[in-house]
C-alpha positions, 0 to 999 in steps of 0.5 A: 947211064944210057937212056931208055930206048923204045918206049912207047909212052914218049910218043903218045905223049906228044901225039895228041899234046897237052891231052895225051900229055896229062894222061902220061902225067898223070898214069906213068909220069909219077913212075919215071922223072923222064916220062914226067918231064916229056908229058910236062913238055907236051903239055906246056907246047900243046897249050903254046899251039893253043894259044898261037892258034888263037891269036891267029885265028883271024887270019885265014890258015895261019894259025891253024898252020902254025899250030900244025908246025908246033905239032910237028916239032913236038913229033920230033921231040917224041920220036927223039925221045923214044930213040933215047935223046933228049930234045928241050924246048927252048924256055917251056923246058926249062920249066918242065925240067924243074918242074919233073926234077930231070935234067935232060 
């Protein structure tokens, strides 16, 4: 079965992380166990960034640049995502598969 190709809504689950991440869950990712695993994933790496950004935010633009990389990647994941291919994040994907019931 090929995956689906073109959606829009992987993309804006990861553009703003964890916040777009939820809206996904919750509007769309009850619909389609693939969106519920991308949003989950969002999710999980948006509040990763989170707290990498905290634990270095003493350190003049180190966390906000580690935040942005984790951002980065999770543009990639989405824009892989809406040409149709799976990309799981090491450990956090482990847990947003099971969590969604969608093995990538």
């Amino acid at each position: 079965m090929e995956k689906e190709k073109g959606n829009i809504w992987y993309i804006f689950a990861y553009i703003l992380t964890w916040l777009s991440g939820i809206i996904v869950f919750i509007t769309e990712g009850q619909k389609d166990k693939r969106l519920k695993f991308h949003s989950l994933q969002s999710i999980f790496l948006g509040i990763l960034g989170t707290i990498i950004d905290l634990v270095f935010f003493f350190i003049p633009f180190l966390g906000p640049f580690l935040l942005f990389l984790v951002w980065l990647y999770g543009m990639y994941i989405a824009f892989k995502a809406y040409s149709g291919v799976d990309v799981k994040v090491p450990v956090l994907g482990d847990y947003a598969a099971k969590y969604s019931e969608y093995t990538p």
